[in-house]
C-alpha positions, 0 to 999 in steps of 0.5 A: 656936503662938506669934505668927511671929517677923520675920525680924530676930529669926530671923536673929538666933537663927541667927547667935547659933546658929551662934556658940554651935556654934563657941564651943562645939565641945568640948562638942559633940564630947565629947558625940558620942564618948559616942554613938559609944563607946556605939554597938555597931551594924555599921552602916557608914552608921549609924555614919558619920552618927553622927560628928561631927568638924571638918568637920560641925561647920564644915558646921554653922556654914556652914548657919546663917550661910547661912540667915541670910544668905537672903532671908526665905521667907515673905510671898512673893507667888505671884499677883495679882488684882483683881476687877472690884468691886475686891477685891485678891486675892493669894496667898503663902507661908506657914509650915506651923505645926508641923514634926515632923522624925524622924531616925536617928543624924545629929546634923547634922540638929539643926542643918541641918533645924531651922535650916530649918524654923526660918527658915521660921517654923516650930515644931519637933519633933525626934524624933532616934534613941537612938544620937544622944541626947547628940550632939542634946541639947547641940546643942537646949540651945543651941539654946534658949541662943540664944533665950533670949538673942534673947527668943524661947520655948525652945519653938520648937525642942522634943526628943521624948525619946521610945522607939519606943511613946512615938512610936507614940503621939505620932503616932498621939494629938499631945499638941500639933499638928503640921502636917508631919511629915518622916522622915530614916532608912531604909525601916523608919523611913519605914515606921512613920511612914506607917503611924502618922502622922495628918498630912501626911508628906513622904518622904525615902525610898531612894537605890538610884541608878543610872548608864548608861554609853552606847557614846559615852561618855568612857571615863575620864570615866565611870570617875571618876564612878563610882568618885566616886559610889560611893566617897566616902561610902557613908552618902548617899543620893545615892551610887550602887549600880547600873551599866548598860553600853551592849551596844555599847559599843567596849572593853566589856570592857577598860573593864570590867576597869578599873572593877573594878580601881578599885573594888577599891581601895576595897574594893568588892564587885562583882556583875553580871548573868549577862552579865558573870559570867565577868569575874574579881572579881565575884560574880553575883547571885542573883536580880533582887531586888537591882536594888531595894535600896539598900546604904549600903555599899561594895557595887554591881551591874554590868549590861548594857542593849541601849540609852538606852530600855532603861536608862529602863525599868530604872532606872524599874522599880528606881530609889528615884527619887531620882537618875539619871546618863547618861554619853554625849557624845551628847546626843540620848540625854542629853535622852531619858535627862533627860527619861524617868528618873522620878526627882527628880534627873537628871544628864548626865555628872556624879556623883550625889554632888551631889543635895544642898541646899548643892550646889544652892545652897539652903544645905542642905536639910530632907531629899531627897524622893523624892515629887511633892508637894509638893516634889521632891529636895532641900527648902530653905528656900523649899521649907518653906513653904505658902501663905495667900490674901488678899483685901482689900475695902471691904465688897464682898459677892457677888451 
């Protein structure tokens, strides 16, 4: 790939990015209502990622100029060492190389993601779905707008135009190569990439997140999480699906009543367990099946658990491990609750809604990994990077 650009010459293209993004919004948005007009689908997620309207475009801008305000990530000492023959030893971050970033219907990912990867000197491969085509390639012409008019090769952010059997093949046999390959999208894409990925992936997988209410909670506190995480945008992955009651919680059935009235005013359909199917305006569950999905829709399950540890066992049986909230003014039970959820964002009294790069201070994020290696939960910009060893010596040799 091409020689690393300093940081001065990254920051400028992010800068003259996020001016192209603003002076050229009409063209952007004339683009995405081609996409939507275009899209036929009944996926309410699907179809909410694909908008863009003002305030993804503003979103889009923020994210560049923050980038470009950040300190750089690579050259970053890690650790250090001199030998006793005196060769200095040290470790630092490093780009990746080439980052090929597969993603469905959410144009801002052109934006954000690219931005990210971009920063951390990387080369990328954007692979967006069909339903985004217009919306992704008026945002990659300016993109190269921007490098072009920084002298730096288009061929740093590059658009895999490509079908399903031409990307089968693409990761299956590279024409060029690719060191990472990060899948934005649902199970079904995430699938296909791992199955036919000959490179590293990191998975940005399922939300299905789940929230315990305990018997000392705040009764009201607990409802505006909840109707919070639910309600605002069913298209995140950071939105909840699952409600677990403390058996013994004090009015159970008083407070009960009153979420599902307030779920209800947003449309919500409301299943439960066996325990709380008598309760007026909720369906139960056919079978334990649906503890597992994620429903990117105004849909959730409400059930019982005898305690802290048994909704630890339930939300580690079912959860995506993605993220997990304790609603309890006990924090004993809370640190057990923090401790014990094997997920990769864990809350206390505060909505799920903020797993999310700009929310965790990051400037935005490449995706939310629900794996361990190497990073966990949102990636940001200086999670995008590896690392090089370098050993500087005076002719030493080993003995």
């Amino acid at each position: 790939m091409s020689l690393i650009l300093n940081i001065e010459q990254r920051n400028k293209v992010l800068n003259t990015m996020a001016a192209l993004v603003a002076s050229k919004k009409s063209t952007i948005l004339a683009a995405n209502k081609i996409d939507l007009e275009a899209y036929s689908g009944d996926d309410l997620a699907m179809a909410d990622r694909l908008k863009v309207d003002d305030d993804k475009i503003k979103g889009m801008i923020l994210s560049l100029q923050q980038l470009a305000s950040q300190t750089d990530p690579l050259g970053v000492e890690r650790f250090a060492f001199e030998h006793d023959n005196g060769i200095k030893v040290s470790n630092k971050t490093a780009p990746f190389g080439t980052v090929c970033i597969i993603y469905e219907s959410r144009p801002d990912v052109t934006i954000e993601a690219a931005g990210i990867a971009f920063k951390s000197g990387n080369k990328i491969l954007l692979k967006g779905g069909k339903e985004s085509l217009n919306s992704n390639l008026a945002l990659v012409d300016l993109w190269h707008k921007a490098l072009e008019e920084n002298d730096c090769n288009t061929d740093w952010v590059t658009y895999l135009q490509f079908n399903r059997e031409q990307t089968q093949a693409f990761l299956e046999n590279p024409t060029q190569k690719m060191d990472l390959i990060v899948p934005r999208g649902g199970e079904k894409l995430i699938s296909f990439v791992k199955k036919h990925a000959n490179c590293p992936v990191i998975i940005s997988g399922r939300g299905n997140n789940f929230a315990y209410v305990s018997s000392e909670a705040d009764l009201q506190m607990a409802i505006d999480i909840i109707i919070n995480a639910k309600t605002t945008k069913i298209s995140a992955c950071n939105a909840l699906d699952k409600v677990l009651i403390a058996a013994d919680m004090p009015r159970k059935h008083e407070f009960l009543q009153h979420l599902i009235n307030e779920l209800k005013k947003s449309d919500v359909e409301i299943l439960t367990d066996t325990i709380f199917s008598e309760i007026e305006g909720v369906k139960e569950i056919e079978n334990d099946d649906v503890w597992y999905k994620e429903f990117l829709d105004y849909k959730i399950v409400i059930g019982q658990v005898a305690n802290v540890e048994d909704a630890i066992e339930k939300i580690n049986t079912y959860g995506g491990g993605h993220s997990a909230v304790i609603i309890t003014s006990n924090t004993e039970k809370a640190e057990t609750f923090l401790q014990s959820v094997d997920a990769a964002a864990v809350y206390h009294n505060a909505s799920t809604r903020f797993t999310d790069g700009f929310q965790f201070g990051l400037g935005g994020e490449l995706a939310i990994s629900t794996d361990k290696l190497h990073q966990r939960g949102p990636i940001g910009l200086q999670h995008l990077v590896t690392n090089k060893w370098y050993v500087l010596g005076e002719g030493q040799i080993r003995p």
